[in-house]
N, C-alpha and C positions, 0 to 999 in steps of 0.2 A: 795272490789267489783272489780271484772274484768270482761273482753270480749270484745263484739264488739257493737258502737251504735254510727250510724252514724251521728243523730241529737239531739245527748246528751244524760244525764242521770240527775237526779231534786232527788239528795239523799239528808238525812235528818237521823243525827244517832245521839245517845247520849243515856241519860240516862230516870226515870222518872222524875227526876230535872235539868236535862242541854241537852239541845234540840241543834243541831247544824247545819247548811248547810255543805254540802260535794262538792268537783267540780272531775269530772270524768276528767284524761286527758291522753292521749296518753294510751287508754286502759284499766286504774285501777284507784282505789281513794284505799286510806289506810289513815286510822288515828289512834292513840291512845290515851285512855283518864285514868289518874287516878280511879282506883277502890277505891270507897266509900263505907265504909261498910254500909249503911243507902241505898244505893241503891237497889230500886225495881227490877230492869230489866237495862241491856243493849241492844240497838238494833241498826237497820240500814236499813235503805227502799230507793230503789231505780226505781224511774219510769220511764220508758221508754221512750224517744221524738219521737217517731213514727216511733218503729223497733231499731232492733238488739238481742239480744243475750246474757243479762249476768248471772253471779253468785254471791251472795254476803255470807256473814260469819263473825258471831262474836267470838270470843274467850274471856273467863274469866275463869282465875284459872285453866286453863287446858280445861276445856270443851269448845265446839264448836259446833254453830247450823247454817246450812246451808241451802238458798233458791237459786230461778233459775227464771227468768224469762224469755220470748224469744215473738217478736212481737211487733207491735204496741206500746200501752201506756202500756203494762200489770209492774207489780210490781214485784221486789225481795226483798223479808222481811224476815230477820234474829234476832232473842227476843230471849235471855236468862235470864229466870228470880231467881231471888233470894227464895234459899229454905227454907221453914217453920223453919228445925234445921239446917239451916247454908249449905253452898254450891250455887250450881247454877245448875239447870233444863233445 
């Protein structure tokens, strides 16, 4: 997650079995986490504290899904979920 948000960001990323808190600092939050093959989805949401500006993005296995949020409280939500015969959506 990056950009600009001058009275925070309240992220929240993981998986369907491991739920985590994120701290935005000087601009980005980055983590990574072991791929489980039993895992439903990977994701990562990040809301707003009243304004700014960011982008957030997961990557698994090569692929990558990307959200945007800008404003107020609004959300940036990035989910990739695990596919029927193997991969990620």
């Amino acid at each position: 997650m990056w950009g600009t948000a001058p009275n925070g960001v309240d992220i929240t990323y993981g998986s369907d079995s491991d739920n985590r808190k994120g701290t935005f600092k000087n601009g980005a939050f980055e983590a990574s986490l072991p791929l489980t093959e039993k895992a439903l989805y990977f994701s990562v949401m990040g809301q707003l504290s009243g304004g700014g500006d960011i982008n957030c993005s997961v990557t698994v296995d090569g692929k990558t899904k990307k959200g945007h949020a800008s404003g107020d409280y609004n959300i940036c939500d990035a989910q990739l979920n695990s596919g029927l015969l193997g991969g990620w959506d």
